[in-house]
C-alpha atoms as an extended CHARMM CRD file, in Angstrom:
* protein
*
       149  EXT
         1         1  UNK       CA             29.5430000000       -6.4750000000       12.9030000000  PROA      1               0.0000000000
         2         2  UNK       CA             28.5670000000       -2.8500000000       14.5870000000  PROA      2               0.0000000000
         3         3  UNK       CA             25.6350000000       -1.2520000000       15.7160000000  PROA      3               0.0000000000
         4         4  UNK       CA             26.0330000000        1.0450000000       12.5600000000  PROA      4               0.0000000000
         5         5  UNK       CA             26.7320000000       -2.1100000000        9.9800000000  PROA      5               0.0000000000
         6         6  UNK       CA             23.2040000000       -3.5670000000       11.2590000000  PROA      6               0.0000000000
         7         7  UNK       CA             21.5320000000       -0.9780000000       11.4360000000  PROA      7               0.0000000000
         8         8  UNK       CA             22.4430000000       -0.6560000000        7.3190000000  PROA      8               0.0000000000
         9         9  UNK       CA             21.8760000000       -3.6710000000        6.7670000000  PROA      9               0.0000000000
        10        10  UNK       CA             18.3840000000       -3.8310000000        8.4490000000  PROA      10              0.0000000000
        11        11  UNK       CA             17.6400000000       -0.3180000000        6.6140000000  PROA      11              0.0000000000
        12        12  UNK       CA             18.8200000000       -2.2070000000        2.9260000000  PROA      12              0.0000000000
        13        13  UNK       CA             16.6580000000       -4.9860000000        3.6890000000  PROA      13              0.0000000000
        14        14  UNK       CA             14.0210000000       -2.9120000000        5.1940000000  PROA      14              0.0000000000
        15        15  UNK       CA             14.3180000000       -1.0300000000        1.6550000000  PROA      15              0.0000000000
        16        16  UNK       CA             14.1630000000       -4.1350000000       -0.5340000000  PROA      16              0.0000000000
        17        17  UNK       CA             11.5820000000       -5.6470000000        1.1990000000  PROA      17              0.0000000000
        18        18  UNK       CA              9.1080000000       -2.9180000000        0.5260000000  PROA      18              0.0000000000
        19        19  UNK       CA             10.1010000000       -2.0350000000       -3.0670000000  PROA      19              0.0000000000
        20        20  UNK       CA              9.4180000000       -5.9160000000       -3.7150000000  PROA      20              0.0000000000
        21        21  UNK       CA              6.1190000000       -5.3030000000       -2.0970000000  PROA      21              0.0000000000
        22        22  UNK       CA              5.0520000000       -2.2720000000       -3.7970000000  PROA      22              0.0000000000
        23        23  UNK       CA              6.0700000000       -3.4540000000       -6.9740000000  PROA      23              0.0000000000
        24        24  UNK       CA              4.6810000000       -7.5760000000       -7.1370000000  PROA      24              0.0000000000
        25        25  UNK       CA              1.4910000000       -5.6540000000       -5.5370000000  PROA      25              0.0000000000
        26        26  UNK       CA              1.5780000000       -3.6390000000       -9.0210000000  PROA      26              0.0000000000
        27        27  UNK       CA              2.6010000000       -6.3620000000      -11.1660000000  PROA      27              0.0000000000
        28        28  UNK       CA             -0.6750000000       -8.0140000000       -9.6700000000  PROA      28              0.0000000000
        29        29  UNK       CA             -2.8750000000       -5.4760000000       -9.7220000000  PROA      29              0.0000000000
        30        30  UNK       CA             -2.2700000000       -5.3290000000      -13.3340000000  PROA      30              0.0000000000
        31        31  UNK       CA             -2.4120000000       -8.5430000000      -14.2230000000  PROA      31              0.0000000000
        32        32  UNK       CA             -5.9130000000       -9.1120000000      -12.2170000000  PROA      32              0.0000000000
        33        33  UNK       CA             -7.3690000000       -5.6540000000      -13.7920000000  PROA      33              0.0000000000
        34        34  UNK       CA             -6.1710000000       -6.0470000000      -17.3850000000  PROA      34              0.0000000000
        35        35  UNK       CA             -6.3640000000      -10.1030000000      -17.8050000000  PROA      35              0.0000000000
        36        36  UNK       CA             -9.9550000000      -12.1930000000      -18.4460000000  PROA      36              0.0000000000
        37        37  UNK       CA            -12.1380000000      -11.2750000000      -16.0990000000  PROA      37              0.0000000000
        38        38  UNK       CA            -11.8710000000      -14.7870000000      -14.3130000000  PROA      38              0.0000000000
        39        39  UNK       CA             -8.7030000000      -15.1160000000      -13.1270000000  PROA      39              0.0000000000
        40        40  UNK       CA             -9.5980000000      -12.8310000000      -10.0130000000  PROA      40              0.0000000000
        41        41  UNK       CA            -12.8490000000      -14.7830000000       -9.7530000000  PROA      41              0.0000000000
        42        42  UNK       CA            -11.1550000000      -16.7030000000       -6.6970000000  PROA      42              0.0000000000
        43        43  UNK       CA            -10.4030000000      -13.8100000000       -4.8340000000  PROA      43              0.0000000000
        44        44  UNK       CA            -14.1340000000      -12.4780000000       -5.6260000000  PROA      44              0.0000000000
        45        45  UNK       CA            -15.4260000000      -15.7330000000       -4.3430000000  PROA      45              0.0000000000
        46        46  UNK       CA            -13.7050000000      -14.8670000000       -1.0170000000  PROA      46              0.0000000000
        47        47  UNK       CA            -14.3800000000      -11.1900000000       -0.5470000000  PROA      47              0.0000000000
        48        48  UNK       CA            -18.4180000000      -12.5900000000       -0.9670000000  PROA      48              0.0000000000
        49        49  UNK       CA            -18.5540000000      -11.6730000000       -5.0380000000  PROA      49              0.0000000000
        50        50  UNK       CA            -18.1730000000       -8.0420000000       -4.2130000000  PROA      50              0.0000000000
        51        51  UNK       CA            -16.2130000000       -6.2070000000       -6.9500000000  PROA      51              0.0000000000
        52        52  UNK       CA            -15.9480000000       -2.8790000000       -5.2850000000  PROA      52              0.0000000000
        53        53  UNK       CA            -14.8140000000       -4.5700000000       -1.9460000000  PROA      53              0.0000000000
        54        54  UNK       CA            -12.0510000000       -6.2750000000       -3.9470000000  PROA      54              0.0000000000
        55        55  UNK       CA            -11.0290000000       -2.9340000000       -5.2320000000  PROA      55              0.0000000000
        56        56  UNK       CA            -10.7960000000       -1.5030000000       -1.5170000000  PROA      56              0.0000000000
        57        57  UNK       CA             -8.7650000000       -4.3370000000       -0.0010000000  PROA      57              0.0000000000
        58        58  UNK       CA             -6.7860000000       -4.2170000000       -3.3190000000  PROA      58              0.0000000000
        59        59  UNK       CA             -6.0570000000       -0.4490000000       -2.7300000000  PROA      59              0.0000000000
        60        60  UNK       CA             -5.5780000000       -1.0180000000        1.1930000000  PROA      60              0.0000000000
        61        61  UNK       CA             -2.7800000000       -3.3790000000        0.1810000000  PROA      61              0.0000000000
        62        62  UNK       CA             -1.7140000000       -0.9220000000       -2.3780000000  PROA      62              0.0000000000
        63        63  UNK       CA             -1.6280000000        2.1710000000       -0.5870000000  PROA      63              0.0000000000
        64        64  UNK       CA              0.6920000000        0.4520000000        2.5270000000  PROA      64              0.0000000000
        65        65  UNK       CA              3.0010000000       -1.1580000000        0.7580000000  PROA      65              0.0000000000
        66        66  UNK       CA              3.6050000000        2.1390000000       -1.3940000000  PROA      66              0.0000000000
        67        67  UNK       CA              3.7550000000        4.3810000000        1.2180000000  PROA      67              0.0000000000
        68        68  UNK       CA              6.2070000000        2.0050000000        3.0110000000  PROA      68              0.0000000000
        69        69  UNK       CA              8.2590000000        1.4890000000        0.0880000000  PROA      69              0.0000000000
        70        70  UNK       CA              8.5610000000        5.1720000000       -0.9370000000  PROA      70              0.0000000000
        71        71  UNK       CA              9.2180000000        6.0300000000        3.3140000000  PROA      71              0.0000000000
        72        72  UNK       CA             12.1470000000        3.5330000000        3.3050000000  PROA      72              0.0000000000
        73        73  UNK       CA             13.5040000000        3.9690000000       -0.3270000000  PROA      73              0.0000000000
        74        74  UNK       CA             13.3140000000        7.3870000000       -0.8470000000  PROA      74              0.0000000000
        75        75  UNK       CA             13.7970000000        8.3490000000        2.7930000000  PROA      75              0.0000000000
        76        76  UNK       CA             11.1600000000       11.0520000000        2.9180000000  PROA      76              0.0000000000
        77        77  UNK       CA              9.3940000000       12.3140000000        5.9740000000  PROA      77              0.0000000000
        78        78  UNK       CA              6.4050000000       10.2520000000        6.7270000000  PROA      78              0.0000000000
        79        79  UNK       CA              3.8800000000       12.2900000000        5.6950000000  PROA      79              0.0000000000
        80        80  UNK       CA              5.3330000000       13.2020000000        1.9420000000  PROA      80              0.0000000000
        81        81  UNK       CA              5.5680000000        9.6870000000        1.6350000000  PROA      81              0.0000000000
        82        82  UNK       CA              2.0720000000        9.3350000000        2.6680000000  PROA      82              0.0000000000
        83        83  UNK       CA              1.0980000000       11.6720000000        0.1580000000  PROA      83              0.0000000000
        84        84  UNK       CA              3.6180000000       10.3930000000       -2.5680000000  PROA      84              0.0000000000
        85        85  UNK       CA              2.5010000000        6.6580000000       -1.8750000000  PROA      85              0.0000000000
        86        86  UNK       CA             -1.3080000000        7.3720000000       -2.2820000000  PROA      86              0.0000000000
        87        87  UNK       CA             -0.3900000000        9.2800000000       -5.2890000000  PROA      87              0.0000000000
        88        88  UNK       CA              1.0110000000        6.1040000000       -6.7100000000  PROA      88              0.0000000000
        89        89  UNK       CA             -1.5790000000        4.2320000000       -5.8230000000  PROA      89              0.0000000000
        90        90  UNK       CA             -4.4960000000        6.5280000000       -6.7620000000  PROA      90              0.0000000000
        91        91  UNK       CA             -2.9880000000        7.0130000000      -10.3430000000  PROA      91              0.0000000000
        92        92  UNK       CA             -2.2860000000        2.9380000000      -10.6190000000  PROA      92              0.0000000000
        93        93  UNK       CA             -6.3130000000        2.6270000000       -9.9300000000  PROA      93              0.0000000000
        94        94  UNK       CA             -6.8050000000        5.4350000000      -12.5550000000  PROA      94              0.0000000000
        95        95  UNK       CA             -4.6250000000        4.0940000000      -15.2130000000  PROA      95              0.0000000000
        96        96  UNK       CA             -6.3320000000        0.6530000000      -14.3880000000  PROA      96              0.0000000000
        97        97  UNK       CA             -9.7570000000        2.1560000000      -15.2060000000  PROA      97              0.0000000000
        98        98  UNK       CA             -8.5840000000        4.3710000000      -17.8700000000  PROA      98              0.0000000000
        99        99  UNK       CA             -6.8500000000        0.7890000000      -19.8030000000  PROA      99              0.0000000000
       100       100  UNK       CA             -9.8870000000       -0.8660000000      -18.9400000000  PROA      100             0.0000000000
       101       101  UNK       CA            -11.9210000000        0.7190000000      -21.3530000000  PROA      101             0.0000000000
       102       102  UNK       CA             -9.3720000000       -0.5840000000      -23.9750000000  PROA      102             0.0000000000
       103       103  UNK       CA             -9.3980000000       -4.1210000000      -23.0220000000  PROA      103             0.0000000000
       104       104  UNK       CA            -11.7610000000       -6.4460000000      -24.2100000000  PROA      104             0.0000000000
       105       105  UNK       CA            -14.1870000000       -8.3900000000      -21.9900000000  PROA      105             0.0000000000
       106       106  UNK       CA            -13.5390000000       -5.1810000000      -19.5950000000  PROA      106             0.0000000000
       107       107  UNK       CA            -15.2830000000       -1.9660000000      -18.7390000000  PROA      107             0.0000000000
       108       108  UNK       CA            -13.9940000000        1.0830000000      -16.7850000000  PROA      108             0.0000000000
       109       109  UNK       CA            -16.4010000000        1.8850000000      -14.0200000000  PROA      109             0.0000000000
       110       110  UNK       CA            -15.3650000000        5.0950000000      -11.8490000000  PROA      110             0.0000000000
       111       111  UNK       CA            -17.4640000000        3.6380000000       -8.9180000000  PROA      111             0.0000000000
       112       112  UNK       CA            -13.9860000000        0.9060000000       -9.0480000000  PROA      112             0.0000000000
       113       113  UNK       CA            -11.9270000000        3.9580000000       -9.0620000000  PROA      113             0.0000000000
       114       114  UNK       CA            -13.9000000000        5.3980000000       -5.7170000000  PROA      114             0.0000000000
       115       115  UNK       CA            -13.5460000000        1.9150000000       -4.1610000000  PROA      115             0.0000000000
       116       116  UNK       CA            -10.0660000000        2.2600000000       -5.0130000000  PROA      116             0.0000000000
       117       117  UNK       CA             -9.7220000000        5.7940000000       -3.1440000000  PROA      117             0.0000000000
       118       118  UNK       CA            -11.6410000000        4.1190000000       -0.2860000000  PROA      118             0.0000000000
       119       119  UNK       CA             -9.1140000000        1.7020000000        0.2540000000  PROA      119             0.0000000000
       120       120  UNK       CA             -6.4270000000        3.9740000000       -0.0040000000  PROA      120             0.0000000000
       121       121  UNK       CA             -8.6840000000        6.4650000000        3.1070000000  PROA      121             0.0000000000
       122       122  UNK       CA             -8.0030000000        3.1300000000        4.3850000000  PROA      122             0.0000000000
       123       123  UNK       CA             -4.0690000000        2.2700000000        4.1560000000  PROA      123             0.0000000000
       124       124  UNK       CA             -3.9330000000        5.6820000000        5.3530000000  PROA      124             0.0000000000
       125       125  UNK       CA             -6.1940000000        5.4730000000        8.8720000000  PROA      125             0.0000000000
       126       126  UNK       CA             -4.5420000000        2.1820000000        9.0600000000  PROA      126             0.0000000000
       127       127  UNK       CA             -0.6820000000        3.3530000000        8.6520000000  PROA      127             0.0000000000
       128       128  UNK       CA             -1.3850000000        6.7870000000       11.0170000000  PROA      128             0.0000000000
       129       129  UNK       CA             -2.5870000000        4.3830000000       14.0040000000  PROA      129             0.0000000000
       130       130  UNK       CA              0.7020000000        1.8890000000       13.4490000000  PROA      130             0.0000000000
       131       131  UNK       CA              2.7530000000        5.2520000000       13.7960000000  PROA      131             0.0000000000
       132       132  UNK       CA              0.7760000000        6.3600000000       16.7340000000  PROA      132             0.0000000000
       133       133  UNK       CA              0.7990000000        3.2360000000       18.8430000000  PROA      133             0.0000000000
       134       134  UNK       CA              4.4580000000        3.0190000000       17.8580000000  PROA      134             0.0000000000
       135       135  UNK       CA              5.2090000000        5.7260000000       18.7650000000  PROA      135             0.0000000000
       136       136  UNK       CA              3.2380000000        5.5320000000       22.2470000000  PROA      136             0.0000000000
       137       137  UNK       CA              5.4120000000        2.5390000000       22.5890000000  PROA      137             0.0000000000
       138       138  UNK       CA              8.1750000000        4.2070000000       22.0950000000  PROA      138             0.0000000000
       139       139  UNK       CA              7.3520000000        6.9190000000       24.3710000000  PROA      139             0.0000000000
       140       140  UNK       CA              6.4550000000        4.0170000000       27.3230000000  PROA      140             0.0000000000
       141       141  UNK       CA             10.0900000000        2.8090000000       26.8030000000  PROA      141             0.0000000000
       142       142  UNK       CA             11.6100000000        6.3420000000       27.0720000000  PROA      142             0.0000000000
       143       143  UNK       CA              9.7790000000        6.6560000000       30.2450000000  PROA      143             0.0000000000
       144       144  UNK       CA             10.8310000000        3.0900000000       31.7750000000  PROA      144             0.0000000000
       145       145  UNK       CA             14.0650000000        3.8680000000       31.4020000000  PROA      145             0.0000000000
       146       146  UNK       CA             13.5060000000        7.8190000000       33.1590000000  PROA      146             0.0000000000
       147       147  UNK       CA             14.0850000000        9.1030000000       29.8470000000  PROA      147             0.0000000000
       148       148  UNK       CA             12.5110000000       12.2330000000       29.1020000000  PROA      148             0.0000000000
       149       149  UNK       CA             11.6940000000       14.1490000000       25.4660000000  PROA      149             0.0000000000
């Protein structure tokens, strides 16, 4: 196998990987937001009974792996992906809250929907220091090697 036949290979995998991400995180998402309101109870239970904390992480989750997924799929620069990929993930939490008020036993609550944008603040702070350490890692192995930019 070549350098080039890895490298597509790591690249299709690298795709699949976070389309499956992005979209089970959905799939989830969905289920926990449009279900009875116990069966995210558990994961209440370990975020200390805080609904709007559950909505950040949620989002945080949400906003990486569709950023990710829409960087490797649709091979944008990173930061149109950024902005796609908290798109997506802002308008999931908006449709949630929007369906919620359609679903019995549930209520749409627009504080959710800021949590929900916090996380998101979040994926993004999170995903801009990953490309800056990797890339300052990058930059040390350029320069162990004498390799200038």
């Amino acid at each position: 196998m070549t350098s080039s036949q890895r490298a597509r290979s790591f690249r299709f995998l690298a795709q699949a990987f976070w389309l499956v991400a992005s979209l089970v995180w959905t799939a989830v998402v969905l289920d926990m937001a449009l279900s009875a309101p116990g069966k995210s109870r558990w994961f209440l239970k370990l975020l200390g009974g805080s609904d709007k904390l559950l909505h950040a992480a949620a989002f945080t989750v949400g906003g990486i792996v569709w950023v990710k997924s829409i960087e490797t799929v649709a091979r944008l620069r990173h930061w149109a992906a950024v902005a796609v990929g908290a798109a997506i993930s802002l308008a999931i939490g908006a449709a949630i809250e929007i369906a919620q008020r359609y679903v019995p036993s549930r209520s749409s609550d627009f504080k959710d929907f800021l949590a929900d944008i916090a996380g998101v603040l979040l994926a993004l702070v999170l995903l801009s220091l990953y490309a800056a350490l990797h890339s300052a890692k990058a930059s040390s192995r350029l320069d162990s090697h004498g390799i200038t930019k």
